[in-house]
C-alpha positions in Angstrom: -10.1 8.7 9.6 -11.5 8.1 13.0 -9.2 5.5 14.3 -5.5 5.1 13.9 -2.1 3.1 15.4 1.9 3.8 15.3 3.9 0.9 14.6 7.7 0.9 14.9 9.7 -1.2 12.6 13.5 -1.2 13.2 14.9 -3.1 10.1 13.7 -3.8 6.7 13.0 -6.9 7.9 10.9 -6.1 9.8 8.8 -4.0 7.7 8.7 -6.6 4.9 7.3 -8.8 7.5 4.5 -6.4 8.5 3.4 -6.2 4.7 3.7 -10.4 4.9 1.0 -10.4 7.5 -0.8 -7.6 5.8 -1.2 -9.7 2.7 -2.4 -12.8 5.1 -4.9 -10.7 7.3 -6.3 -7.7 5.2 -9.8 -9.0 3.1 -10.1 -8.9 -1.0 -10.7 -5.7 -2.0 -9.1 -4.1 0.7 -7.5 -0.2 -0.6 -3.9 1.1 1.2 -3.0 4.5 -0.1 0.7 4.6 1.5 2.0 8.1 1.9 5.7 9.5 2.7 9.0 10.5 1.0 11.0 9.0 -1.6 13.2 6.3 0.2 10.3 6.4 3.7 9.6 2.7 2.6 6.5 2.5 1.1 7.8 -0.2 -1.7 9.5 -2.0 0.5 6.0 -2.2 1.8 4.5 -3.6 -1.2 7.1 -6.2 -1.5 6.0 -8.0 2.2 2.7 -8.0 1.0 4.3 -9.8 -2.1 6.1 -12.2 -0.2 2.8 -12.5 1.6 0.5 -13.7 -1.8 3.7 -15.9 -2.7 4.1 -13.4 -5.5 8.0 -14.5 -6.9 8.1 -11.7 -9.4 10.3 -8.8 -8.1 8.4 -5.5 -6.8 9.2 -2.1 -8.0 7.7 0.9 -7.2 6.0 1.2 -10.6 6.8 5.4 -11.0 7.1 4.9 -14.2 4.3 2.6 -15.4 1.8 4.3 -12.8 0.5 0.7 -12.0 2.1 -2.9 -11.9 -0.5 -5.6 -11.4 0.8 -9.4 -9.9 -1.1 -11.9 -10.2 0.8 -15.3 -10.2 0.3 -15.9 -6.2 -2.4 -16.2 -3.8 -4.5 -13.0 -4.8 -3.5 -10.2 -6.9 -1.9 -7.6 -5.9 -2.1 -4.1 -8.1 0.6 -1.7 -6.9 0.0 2.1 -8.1 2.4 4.9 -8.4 0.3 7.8 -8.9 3.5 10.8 -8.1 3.3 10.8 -12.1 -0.4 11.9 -12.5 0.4 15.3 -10.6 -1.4 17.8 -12.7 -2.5 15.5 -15.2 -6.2 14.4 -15.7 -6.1 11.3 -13.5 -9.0 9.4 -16.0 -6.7 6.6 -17.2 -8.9 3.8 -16.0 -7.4 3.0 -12.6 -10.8 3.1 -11.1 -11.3 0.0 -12.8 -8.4 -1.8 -10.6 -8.8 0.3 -6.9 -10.5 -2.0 -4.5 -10.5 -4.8 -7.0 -12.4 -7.3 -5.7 -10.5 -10.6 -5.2 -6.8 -8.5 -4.8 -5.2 -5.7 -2.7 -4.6 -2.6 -4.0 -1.9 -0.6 -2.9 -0.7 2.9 -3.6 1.8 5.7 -3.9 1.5 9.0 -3.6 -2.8 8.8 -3.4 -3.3 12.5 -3.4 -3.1 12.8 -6.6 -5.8 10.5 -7.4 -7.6 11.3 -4.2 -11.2 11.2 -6.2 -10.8 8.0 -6.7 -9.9 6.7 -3.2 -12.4 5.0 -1.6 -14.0 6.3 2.0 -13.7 2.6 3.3 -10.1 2.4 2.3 -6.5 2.6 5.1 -4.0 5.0 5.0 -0.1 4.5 6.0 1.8 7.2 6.5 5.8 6.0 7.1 8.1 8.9 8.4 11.7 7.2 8.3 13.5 7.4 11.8 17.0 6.8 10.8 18.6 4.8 8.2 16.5 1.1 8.8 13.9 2.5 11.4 10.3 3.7 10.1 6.8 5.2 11.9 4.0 3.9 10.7 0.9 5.5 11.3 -2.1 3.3 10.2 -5.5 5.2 10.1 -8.9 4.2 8.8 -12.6 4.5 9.4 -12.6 0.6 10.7 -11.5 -0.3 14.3 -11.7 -4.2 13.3 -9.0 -3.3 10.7 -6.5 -1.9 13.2 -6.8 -5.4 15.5 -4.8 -6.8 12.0 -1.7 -4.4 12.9 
């Protein structure tokens, strides 16, 4: 990833509100593989974006069914949890959904499906500062997507 931008956000709040304009500014078909530790924030995330797409259906990190897909707002949103596919053969027809067209697609724990990550797509990495606080380190290929942070 040639280009990338730290972003503070100091409250929950506040990092709901950066997935809001997220959802407003990022294009259809836009990939965000979202990487950090259990609790860093990366649902929480996920949930702005909803908020963003008008998406009125509560958003959990879908661990447990690998992919949630939302689709009564603006666009659809598909939301992947891939920690579950460690060590498993990752062929379960998600490639079908990343970088769908008209939606975002966002998701957990990438590396484990990292063959079927897009080149084009952004990365978030979120370190958690103290107990509301997060670093968010944006990086993609595409310098016109950084001027959306």
């Amino acid at each position: 990833m040639a280009f990338s931008k730290m972003i503070i956000t100091n409250n929950t709040e506040e990092t709901l509100e950066l997935g809001k304009k997220l959802a407003l500014s990022l294009p259809s078909g836009s990939v965000v593989t979202l990487n950090g530790e259990l609790g860093a924030g990366k649902t929480t995330l996920v949930r702005g974006v909803a908020r963003g797409l008008n998406i009125n259906e509560v958003v959990q990190s879908p661990t447990f069914n690998i992919m949630k897909i939302y689709l009564k707002g603006n666009r659809p949103l598909i939301h992947i949890d891939a920690y579950r596919l460690a060590d498993v053969n990752s062929d379960i027809g998600l490639d079908e959904y990343i970088g769908y067209e008209t939606g975002l697609t966002f998701i957990e724990w990438s590396q484990y499906i990292s063959q079927l990550i897009p080149k084009n797509h952004i990365n978030i990495d979120i370190k958690c500062l103290d107990f509301e606080k997060r670093e968010l380190i944006v990086s993609t290929n595409n310098e016109e997507i950084l001027r959306l942070f």
